[in-house]
Backbone of each chain as ProteinMPNN parsed JSONL, in Angstrom:
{"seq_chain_A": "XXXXXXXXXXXXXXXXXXXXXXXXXXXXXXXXXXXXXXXXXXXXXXXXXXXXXXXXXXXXXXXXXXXXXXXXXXXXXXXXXXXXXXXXXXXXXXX", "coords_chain_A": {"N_chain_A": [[-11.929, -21.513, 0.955], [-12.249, -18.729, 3.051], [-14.282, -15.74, 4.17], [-11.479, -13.311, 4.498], [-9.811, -14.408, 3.056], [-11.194, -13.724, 0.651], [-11.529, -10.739, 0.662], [-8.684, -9.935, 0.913], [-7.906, -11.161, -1.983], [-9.648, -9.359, -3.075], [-8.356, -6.682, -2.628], [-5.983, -7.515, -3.637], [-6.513, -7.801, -6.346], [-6.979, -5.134, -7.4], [-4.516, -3.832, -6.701], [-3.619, -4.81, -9.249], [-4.506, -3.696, -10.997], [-3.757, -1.253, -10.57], [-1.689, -1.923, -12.118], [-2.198, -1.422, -14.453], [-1.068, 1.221, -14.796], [1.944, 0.928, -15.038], [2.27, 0.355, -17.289], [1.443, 2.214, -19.082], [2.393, 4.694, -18.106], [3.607, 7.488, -18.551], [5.977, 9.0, -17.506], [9.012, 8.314, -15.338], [8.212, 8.099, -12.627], [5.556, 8.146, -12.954], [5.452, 5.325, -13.158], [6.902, 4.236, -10.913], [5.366, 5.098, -8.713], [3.032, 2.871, -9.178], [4.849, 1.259, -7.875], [4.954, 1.964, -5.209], [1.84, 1.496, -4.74], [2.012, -0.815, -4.749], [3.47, -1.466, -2.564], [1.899, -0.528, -0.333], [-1.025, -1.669, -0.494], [0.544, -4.38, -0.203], [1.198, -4.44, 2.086], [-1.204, -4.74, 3.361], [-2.528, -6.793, 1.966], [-1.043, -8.899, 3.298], [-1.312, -8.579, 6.11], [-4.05, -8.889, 6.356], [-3.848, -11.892, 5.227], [-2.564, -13.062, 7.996], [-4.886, -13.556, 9.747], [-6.364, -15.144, 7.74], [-5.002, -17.442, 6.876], [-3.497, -18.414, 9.577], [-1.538, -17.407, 10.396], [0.617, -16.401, 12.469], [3.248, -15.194, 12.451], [3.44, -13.739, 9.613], [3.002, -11.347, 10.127], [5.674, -10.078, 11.028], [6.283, -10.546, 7.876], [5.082, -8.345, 7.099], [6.233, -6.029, 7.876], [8.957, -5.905, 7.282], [8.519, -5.552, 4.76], [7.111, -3.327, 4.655], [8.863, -1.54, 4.934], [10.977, -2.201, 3.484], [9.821, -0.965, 0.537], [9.924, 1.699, 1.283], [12.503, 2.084, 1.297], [12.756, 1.515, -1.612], [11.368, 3.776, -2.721], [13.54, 5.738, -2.249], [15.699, 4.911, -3.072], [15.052, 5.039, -5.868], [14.467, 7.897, -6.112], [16.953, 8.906, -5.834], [18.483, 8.035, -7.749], [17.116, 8.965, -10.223], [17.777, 11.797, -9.549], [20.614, 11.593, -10.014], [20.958, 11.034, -11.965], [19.781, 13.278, -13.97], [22.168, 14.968, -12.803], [24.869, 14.44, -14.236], [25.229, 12.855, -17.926], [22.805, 13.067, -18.872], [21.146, 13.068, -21.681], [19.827, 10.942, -24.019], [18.933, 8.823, -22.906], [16.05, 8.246, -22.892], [14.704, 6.168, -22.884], [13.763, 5.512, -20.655], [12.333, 7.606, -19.31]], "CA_chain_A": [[-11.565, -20.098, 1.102], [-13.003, -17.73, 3.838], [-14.027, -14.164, 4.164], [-10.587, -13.369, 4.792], [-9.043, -14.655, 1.837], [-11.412, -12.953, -0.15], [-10.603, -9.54, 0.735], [-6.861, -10.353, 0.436], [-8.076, -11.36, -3.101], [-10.628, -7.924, -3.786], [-7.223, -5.601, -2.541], [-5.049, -7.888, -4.941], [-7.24, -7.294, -7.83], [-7.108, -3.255, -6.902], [-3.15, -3.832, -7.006], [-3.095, -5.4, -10.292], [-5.758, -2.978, -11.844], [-2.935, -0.151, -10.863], [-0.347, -1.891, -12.746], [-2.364, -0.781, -15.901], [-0.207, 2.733, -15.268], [3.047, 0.836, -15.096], [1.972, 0.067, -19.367], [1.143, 3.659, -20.059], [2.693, 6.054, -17.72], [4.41, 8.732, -19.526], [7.361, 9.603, -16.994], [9.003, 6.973, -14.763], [8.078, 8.902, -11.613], [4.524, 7.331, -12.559], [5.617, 3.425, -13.054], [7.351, 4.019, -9.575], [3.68, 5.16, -8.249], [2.775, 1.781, -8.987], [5.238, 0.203, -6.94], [4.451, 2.518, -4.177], [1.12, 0.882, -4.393], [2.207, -2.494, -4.155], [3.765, -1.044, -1.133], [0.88, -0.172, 0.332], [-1.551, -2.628, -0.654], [0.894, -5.839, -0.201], [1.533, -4.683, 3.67], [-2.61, -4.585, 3.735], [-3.024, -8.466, 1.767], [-0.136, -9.464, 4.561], [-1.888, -8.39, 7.707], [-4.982, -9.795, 6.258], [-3.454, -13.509, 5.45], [-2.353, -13.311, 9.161], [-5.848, -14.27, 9.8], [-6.596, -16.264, 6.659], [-4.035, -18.737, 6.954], [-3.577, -18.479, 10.701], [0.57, -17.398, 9.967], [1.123, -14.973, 13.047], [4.532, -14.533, 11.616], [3.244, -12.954, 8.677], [3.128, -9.855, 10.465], [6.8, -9.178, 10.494], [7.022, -10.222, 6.667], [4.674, -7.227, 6.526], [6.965, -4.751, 8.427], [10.008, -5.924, 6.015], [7.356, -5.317, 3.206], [6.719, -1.684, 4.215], [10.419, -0.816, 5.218], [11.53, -2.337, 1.831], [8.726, 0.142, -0.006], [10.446, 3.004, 1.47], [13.573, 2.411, 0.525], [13.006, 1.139, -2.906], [11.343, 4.832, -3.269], [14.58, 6.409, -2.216], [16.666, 4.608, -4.332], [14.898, 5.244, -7.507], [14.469, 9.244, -6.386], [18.49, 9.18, -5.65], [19.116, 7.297, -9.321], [16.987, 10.227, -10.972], [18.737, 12.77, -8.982], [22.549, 11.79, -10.64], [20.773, 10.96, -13.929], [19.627, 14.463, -13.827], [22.886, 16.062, -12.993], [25.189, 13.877, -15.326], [24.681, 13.176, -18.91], [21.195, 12.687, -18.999], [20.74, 12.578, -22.785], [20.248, 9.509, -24.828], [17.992, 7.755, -21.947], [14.889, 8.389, -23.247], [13.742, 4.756, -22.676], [13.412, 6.138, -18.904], [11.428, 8.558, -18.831]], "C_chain_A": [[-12.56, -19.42, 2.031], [-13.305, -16.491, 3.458], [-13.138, -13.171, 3.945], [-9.739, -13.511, 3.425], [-9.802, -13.339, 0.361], [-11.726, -11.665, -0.483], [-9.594, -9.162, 0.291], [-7.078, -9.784, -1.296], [-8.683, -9.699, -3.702], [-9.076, -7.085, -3.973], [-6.186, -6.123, -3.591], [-5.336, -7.273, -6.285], [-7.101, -5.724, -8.189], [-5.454, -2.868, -7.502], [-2.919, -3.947, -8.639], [-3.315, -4.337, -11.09], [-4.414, -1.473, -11.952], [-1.44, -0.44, -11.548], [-0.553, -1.321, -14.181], [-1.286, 0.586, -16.415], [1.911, 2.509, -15.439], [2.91, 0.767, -16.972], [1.815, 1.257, -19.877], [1.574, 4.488, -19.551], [4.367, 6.636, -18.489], [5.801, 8.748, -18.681], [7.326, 8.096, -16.124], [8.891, 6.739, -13.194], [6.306, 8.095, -11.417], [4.669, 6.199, -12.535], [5.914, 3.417, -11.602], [5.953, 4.187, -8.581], [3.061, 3.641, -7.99], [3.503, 1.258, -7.724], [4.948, 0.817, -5.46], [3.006, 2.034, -3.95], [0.805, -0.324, -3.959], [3.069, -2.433, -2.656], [2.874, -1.787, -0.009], [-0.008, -1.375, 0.699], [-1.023, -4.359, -0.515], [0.794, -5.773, 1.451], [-0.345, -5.05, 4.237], [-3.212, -5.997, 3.909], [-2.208, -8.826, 2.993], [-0.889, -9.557, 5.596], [-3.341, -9.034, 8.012], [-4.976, -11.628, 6.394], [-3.034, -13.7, 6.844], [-3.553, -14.183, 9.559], [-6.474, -15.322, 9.006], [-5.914, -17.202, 6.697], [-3.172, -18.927, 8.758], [-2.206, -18.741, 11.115], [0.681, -16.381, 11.232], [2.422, -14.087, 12.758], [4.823, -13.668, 10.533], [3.263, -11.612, 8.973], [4.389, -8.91, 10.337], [6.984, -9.553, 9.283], [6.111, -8.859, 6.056], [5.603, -5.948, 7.266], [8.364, -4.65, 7.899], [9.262, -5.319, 4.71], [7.609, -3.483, 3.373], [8.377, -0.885, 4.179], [11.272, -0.916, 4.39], [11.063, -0.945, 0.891], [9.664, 1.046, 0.097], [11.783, 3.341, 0.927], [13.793, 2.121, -0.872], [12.568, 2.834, -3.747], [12.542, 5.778, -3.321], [15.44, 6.343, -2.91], [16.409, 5.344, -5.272], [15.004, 7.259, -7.447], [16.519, 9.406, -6.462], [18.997, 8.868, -7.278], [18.398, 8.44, -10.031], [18.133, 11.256, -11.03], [20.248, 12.653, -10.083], [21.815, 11.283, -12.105], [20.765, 12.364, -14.527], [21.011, 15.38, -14.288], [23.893, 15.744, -13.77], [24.922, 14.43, -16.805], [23.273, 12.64, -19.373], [20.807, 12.661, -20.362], [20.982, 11.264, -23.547], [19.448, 8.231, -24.13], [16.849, 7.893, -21.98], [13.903, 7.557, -22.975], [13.327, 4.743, -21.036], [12.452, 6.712, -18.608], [10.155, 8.467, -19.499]], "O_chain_A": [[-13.75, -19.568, 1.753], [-12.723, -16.014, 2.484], [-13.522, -12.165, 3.347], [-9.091, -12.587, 2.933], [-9.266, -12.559, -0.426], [-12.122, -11.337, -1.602], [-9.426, -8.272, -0.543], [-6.729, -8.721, -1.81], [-8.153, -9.062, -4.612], [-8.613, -6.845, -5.089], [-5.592, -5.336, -4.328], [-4.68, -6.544, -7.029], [-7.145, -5.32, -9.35], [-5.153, -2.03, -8.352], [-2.105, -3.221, -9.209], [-2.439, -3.976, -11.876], [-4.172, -0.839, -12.979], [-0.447, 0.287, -11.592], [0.322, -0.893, -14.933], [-0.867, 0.928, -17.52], [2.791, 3.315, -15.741], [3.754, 1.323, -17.675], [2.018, 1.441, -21.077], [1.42, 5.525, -20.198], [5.521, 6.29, -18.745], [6.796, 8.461, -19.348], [6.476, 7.209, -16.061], [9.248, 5.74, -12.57], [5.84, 7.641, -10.372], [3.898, 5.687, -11.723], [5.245, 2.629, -10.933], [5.653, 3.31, -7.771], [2.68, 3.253, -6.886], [2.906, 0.889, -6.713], [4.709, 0.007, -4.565], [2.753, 2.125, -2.749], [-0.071, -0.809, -3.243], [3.179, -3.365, -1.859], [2.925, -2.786, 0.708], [0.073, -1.999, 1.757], [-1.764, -5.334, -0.644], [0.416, -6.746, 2.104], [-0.615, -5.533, 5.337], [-3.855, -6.493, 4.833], [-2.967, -9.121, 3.915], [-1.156, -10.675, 6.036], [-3.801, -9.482, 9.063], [-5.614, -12.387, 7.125], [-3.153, -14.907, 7.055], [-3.385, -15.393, 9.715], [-7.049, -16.279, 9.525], [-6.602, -18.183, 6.417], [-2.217, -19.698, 8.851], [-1.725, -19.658, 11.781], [0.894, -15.25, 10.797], [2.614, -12.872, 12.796], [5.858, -13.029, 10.34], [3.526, -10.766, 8.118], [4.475, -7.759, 9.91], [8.049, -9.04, 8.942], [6.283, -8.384, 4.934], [5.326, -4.814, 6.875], [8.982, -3.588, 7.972], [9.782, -4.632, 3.83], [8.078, -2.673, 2.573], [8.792, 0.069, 3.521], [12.22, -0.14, 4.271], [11.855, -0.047, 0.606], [10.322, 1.304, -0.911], [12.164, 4.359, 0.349], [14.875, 2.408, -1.385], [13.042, 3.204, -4.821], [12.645, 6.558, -4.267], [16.036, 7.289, -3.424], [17.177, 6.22, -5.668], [15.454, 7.912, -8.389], [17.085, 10.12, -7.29], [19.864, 9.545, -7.829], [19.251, 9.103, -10.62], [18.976, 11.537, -11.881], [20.728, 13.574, -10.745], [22.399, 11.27, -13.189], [21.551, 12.678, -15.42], [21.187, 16.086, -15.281], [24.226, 16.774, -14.356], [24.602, 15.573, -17.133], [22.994, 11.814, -20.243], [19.752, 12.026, -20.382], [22.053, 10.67, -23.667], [19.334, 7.083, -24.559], [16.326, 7.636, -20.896], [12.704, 7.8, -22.835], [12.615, 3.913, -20.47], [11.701, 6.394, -17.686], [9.242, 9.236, -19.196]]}, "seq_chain_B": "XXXXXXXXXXXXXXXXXXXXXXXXXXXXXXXXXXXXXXXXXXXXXXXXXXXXXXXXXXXXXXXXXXXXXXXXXXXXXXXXXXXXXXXXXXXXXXXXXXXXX", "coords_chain_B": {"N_chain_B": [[-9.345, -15.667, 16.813], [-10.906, -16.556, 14.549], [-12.134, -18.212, 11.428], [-14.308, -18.546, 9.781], [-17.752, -19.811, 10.454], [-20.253, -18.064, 11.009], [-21.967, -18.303, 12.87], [-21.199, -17.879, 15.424], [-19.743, -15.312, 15.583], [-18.356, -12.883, 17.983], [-19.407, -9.444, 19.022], [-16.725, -8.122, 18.346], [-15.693, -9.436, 16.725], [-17.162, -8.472, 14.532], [-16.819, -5.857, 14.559], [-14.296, -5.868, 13.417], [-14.856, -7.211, 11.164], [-16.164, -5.378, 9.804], [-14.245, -2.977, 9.344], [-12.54, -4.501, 7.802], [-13.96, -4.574, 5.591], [-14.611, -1.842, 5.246], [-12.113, -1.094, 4.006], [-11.289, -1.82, 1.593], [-13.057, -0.342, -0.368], [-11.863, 1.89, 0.029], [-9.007, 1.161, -1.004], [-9.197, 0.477, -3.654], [-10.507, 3.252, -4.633], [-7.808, 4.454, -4.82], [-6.235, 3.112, -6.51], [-8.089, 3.474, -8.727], [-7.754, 6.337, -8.831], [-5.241, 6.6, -9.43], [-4.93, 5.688, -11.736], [-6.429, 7.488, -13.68], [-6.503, 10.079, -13.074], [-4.811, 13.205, -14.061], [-2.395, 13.989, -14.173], [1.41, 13.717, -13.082], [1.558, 14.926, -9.816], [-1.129, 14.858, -8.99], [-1.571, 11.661, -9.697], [-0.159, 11.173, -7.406], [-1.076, 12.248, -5.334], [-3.746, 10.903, -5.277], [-3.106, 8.368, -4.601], [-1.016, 8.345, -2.274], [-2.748, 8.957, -0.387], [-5.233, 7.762, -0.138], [-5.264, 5.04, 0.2], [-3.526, 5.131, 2.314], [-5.176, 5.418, 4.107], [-6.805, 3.347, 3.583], [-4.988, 1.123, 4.367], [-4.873, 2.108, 7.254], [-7.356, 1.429, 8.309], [-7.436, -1.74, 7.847], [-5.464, -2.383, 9.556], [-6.792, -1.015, 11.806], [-8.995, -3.438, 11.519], [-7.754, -5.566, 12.0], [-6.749, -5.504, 14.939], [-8.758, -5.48, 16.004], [-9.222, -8.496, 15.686], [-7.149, -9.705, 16.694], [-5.713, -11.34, 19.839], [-3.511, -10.771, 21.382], [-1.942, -7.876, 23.233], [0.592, -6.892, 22.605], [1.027, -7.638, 19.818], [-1.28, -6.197, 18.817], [-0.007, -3.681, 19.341], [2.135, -3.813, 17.899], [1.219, -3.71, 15.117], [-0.155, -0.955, 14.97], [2.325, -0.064, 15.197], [3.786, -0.637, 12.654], [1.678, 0.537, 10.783], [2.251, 3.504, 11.669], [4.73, 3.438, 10.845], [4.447, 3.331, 7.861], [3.168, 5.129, 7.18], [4.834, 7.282, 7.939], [6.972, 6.912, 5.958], [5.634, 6.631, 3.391], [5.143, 9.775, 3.421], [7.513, 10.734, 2.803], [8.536, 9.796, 0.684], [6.091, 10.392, -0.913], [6.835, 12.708, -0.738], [9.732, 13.098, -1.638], [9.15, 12.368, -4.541], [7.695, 13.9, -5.58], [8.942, 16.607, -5.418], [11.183, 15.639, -6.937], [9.849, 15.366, -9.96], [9.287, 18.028, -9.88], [11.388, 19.161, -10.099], [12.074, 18.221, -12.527], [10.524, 19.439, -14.377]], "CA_chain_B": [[-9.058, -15.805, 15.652], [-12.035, -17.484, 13.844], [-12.538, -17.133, 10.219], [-15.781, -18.989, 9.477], [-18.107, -19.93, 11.488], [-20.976, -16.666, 11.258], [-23.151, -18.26, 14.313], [-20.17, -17.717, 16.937], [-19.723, -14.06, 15.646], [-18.781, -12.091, 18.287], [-18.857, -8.002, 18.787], [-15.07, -7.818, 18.143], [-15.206, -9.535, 14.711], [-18.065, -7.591, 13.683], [-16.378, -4.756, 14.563], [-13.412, -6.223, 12.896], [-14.965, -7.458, 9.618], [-16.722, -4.018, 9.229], [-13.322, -2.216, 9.13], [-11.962, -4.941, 6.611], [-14.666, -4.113, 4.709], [-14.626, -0.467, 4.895], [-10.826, -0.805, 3.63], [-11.701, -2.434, 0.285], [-13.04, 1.01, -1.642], [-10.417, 2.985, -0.233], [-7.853, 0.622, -2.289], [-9.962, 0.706, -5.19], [-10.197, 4.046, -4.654], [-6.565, 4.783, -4.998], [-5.996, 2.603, -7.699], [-8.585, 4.257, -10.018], [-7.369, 8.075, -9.141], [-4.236, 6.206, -10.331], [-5.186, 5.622, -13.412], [-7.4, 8.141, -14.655], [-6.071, 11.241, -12.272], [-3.977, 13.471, -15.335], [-0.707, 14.689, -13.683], [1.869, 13.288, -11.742], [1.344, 15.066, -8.736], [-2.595, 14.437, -8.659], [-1.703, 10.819, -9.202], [0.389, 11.065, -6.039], [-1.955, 12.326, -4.207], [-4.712, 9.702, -5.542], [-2.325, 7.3, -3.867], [-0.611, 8.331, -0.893], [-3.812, 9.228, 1.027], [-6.641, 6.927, 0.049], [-4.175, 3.893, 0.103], [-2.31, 4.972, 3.509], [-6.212, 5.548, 4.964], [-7.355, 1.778, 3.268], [-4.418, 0.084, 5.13], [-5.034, 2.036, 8.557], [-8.459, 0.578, 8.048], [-7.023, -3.126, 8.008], [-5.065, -2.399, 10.528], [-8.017, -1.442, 12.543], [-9.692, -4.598, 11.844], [-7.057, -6.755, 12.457], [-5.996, -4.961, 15.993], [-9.965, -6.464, 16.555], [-9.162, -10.012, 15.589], [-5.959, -10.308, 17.511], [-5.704, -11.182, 21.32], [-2.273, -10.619, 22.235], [-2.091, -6.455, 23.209], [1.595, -6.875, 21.766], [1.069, -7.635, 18.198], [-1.675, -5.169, 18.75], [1.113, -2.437, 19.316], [3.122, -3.929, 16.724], [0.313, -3.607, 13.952], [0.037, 0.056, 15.358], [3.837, 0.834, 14.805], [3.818, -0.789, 11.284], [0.944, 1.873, 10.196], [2.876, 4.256, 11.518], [6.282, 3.371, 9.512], [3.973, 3.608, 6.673], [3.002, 6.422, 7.313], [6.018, 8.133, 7.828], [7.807, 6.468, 4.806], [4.993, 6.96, 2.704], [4.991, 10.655, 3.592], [9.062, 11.081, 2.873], [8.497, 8.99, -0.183], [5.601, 11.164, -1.456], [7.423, 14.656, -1.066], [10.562, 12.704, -2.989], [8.56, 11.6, -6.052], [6.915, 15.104, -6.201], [10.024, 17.454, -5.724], [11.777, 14.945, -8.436], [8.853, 15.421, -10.355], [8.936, 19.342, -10.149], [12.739, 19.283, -11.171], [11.558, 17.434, -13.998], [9.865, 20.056, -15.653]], "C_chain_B": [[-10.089, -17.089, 15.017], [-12.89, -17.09, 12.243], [-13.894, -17.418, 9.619], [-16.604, -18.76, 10.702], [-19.839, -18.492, 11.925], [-21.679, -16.898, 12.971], [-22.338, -17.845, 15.51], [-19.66, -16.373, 16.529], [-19.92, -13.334, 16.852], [-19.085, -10.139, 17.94], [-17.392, -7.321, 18.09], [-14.84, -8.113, 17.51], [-16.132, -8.692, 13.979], [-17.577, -6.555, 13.12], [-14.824, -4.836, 13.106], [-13.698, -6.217, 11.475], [-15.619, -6.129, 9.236], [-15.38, -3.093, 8.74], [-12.507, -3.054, 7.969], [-12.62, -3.994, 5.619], [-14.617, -2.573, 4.157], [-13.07, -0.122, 4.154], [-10.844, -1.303, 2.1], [-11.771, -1.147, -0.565], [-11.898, 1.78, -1.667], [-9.22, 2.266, -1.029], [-8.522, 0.652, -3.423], [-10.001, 1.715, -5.644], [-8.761, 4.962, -5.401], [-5.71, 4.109, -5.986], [-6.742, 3.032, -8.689], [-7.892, 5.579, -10.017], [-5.557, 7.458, -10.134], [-3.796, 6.151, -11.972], [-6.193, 6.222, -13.723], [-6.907, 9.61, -14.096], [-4.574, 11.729, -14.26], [-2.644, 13.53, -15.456], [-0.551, 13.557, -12.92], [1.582, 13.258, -10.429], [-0.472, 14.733, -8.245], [-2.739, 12.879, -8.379], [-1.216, 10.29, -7.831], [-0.337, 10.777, -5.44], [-3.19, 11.785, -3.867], [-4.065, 8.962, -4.288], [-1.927, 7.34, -2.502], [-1.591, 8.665, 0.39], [-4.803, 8.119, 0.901], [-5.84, 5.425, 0.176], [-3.848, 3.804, 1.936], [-4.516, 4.605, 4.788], [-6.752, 3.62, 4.883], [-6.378, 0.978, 4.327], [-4.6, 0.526, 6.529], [-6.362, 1.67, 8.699], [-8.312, -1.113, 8.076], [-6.077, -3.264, 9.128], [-5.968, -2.4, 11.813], [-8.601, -2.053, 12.922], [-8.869, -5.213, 12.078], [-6.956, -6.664, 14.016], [-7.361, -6.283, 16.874], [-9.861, -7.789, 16.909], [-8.523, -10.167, 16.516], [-6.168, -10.482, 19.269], [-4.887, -10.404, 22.312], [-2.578, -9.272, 22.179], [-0.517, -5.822, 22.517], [1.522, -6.863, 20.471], [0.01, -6.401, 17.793], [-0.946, -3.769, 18.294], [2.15, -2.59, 17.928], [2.357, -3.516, 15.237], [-0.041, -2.2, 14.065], [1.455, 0.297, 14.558], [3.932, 0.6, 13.449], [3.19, 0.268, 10.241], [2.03, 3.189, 10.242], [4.175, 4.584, 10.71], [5.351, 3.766, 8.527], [3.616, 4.361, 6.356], [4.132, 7.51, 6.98], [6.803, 7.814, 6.483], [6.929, 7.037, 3.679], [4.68, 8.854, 2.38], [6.384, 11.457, 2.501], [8.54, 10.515, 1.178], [7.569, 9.728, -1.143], [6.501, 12.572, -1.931], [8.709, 13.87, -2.383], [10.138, 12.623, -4.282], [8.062, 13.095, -6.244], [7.919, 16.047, -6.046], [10.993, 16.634, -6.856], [10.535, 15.61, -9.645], [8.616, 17.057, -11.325], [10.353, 19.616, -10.764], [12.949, 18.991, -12.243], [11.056, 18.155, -14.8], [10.74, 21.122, -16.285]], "O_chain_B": [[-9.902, -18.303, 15.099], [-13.739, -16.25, 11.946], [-14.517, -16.547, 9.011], [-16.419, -17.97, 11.627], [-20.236, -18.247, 13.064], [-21.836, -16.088, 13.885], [-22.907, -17.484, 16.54], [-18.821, -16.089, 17.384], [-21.061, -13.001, 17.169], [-18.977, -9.653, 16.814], [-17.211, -6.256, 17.499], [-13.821, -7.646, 17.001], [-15.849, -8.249, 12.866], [-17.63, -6.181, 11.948], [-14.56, -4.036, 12.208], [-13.1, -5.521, 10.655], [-15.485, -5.882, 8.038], [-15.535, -2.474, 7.687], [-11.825, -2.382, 7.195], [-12.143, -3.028, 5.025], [-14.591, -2.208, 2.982], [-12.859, 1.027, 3.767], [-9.92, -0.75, 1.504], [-10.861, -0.82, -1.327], [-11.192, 2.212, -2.578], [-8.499, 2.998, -1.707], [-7.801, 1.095, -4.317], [-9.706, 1.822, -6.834], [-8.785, 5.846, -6.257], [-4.58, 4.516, -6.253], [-6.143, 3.041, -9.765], [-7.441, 5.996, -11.084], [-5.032, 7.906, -11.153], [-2.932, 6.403, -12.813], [-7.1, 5.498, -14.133], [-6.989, 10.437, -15.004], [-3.93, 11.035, -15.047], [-1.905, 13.26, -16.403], [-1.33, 12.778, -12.37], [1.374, 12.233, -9.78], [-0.783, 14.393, -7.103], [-3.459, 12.44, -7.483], [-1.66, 9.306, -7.24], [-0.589, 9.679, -4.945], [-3.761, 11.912, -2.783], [-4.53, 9.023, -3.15], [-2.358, 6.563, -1.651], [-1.374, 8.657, 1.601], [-5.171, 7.571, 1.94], [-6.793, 4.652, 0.272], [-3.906, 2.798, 2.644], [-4.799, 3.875, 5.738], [-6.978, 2.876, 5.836], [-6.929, 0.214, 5.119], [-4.547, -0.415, 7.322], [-6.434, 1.568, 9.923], [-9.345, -1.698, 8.402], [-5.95, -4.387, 9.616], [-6.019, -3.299, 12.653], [-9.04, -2.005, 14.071], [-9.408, -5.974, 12.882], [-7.071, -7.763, 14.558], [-7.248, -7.221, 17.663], [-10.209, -8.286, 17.98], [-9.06, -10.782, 17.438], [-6.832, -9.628, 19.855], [-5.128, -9.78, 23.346], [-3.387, -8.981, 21.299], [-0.385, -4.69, 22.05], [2.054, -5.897, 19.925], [0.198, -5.706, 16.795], [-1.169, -3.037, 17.329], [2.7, -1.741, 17.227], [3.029, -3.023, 14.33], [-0.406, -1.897, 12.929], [1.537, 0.796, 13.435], [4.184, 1.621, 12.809], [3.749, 0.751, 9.257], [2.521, 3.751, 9.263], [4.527, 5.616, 10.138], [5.555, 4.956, 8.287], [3.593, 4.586, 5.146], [4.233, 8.307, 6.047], [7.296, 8.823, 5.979], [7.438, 7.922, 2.992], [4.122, 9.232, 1.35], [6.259, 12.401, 1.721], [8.047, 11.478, 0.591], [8.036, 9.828, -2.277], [6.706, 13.162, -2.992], [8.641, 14.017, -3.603], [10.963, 12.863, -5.163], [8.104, 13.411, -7.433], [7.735, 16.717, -7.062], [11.528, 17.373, -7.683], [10.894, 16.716, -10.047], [8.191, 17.334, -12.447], [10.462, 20.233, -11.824], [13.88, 19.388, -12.944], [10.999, 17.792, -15.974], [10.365, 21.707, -17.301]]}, "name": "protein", "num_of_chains": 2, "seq": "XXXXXXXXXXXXXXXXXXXXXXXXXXXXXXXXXXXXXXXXXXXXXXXXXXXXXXXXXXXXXXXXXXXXXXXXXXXXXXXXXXXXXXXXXXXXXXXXXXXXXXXXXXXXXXXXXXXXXXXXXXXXXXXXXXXXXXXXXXXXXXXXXXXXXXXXXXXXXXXXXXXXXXXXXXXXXXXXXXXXXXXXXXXXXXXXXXXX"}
């Protein structure tokens, strides 16, 4: 393992550490937070393993990575949205 | 592209591994305000800045490593999507958020 890898590895650990709020967050506005961090932080390990494993290709599975992210936030705000204006009672295990 | 090796260190990985490095707290960063920040919107804003700053920080160093001035540009435009998505993606989660109460 190089330098390189073990960066990757520190920012992984950082990732994981914020899944603690997917286990306790109150609304589901914070679990999604999380994944917005694995967003973030996976396009970061990506661009890093470029150099660690000497993948130049890895670069576009980081520009699918972030362009996924974005829309996985849209979804979930759009699926609130009609939960919202619906019958929103009885889904408690959601929020 | 040389990942060992310290004695053949030039300027341009230095430069490089310094900006890895400097990208490390800022994710740590943004994973503690995560979890300890009280509100929603505070944890947002834990996240969407010290996070978006940590990866244009790895971006930075990588731009170093690389040769080609293409993938350069491409590792450029990627920040920027992330940017922009991350921006759109913030205001969503926090106007949901405020309809929520």
């Amino acid at each position: 393992m190089n330098l390189f890898t073990w960066i990757a590895l520190v920012i992984l650990l950082s990732v994981f550490a914020g899944l603690i709020r997917v286990l306790k967050g109150p609304t589901a506005a914070d679990r999604m937070l999380a994944a917005q961090l694995f967003g973030t932080g996976g396009v970061a390990i990506l661009l890093i393993l470029v150099h660690a494993m000497q993948m130049p290709s890895l670069v576009d599975v980081a520009l699918v990575y972030a362009l996924l992210a974005a829309i996985t936030m849209v979804v979930f705000v759009k699926w609130q949205w009609n939960d919202h204006e619906g019958e929103g009672e009885g889904r408690d295990e959601f929020h | 592209m040389r990942g060992k090796g310290r004695g053949e260190m030039s300027f341009t990985d230095l430069l490089g591994w310094f900006f890895f490095l400097l990208a490390v707290p800022f994710f740590w960063g943004g994973s503690l305000g995560l979890l300890r920040f009280p509100d929603t919107n505070t944890r947002l804003h834990a996240l969407t800045k010290a996070d978006n700053l940590g990866l244009g920080f790895v971006v930075a160093g990588s731009i170093f490593f690389t040769k080609d001035w293409t993938v350069a540009l491409k590792l450029i435009l990627i920040w920027l999507a992330v940017l922009i998505a991350s921006t759109v993606s913030c205001f969503l989660i926090a106007n949901s958020a405020y309809k929520r109460k």
